[in-house]
N, C-alpha and C positions, 0 to 999 in steps of 0.2 A: 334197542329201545327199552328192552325192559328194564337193563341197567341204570337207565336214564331217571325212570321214573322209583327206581329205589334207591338213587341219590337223592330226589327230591325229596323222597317222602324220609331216609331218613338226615336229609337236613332241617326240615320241618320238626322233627322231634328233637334234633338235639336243642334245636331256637327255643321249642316249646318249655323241653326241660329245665333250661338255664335260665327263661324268664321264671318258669316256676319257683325254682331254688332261688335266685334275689329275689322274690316277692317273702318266700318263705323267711329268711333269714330279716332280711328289713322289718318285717312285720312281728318275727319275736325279738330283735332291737328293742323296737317303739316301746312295745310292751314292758321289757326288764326297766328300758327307759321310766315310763312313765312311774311304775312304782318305785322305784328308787326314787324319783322326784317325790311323787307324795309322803312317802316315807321321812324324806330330807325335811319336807316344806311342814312337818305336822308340829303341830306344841306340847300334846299330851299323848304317852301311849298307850293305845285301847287296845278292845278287840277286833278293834276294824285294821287296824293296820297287822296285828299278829294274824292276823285271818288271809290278808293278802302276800303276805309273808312267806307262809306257811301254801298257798299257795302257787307262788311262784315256786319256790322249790320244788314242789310235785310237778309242775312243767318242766321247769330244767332238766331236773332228773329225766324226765319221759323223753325228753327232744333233745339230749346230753349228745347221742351219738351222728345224730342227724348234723349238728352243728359243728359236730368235731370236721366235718368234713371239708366243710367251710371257714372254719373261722383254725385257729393255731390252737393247739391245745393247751399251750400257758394260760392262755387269754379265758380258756375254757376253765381250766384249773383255780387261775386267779377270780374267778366272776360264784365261780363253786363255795370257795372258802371263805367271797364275802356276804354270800345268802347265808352264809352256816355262820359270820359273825354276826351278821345284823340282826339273827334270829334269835341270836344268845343274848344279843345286847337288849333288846323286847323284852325278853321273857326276865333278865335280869333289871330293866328298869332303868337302861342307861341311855338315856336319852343322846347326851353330845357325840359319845362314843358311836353311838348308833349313825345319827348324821354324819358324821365322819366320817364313817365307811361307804354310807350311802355316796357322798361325794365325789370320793375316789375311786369306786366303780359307778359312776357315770361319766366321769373320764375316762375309764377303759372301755365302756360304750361306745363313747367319743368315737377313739381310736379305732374302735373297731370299722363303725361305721362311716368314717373316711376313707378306711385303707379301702373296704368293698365297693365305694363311693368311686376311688380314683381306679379301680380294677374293670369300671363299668364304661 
């Protein structure tokens, strides 16, 4: 019997942990999502968007290894080197360039978030 009840308890925990991890992972999605949209959708570059920018990257960087878990580490690699152009392209004043990238990592968003999507 006591085996019984420490299969339950830990299948209860792996259930717990795996909804954890997809809420985690969807929920910093949304997130890269949405500022990449705003970024995309803006017409002039201030400091409101260098600021969220600049922010996002100090997330990424912090939750880097957490996601690596999760997600492929091209995907990881590739999402990395487009926060480090969009940040260049702000700071340098390039506006089209900047959308551009935003663009094309929101379709690696995408992708990402189907692949996790059909794995669920």
């Amino acid at each position: 019997m006591k085996n019984f009840y420490f299969s339950v308890i830990l299948f209860i925990l792996i259930l717990s942990l795996s909804l954890f991890s997809n809420y985690f992972i969807k929920t910093n999605l949304e997130y890269f999502y949405n500022v990449f949209v705003s970024i995309s959708e803006t017409q002039d570059i201030g400091s409101k968007e260098i600021y969220s920018v600049t922010k996002l990257k100090e997330n990424f960087s912090k939750q880097k290894n957490m996601l690596q878990l999760f997600i492929s580490k091209e995907h990881i690699k590739e999402i990395e080197t487009d926060i480090l152009l969009i940040e260049h392209y702000l700071y340098e004043n390039e506006l089209s360039e900047c959308k551009q990238t935003c663009i094309e990592t929101i379709s690696v968003i995408n992708q990402i978030a189907e692949y996790i999507s059909s794995i669920d």
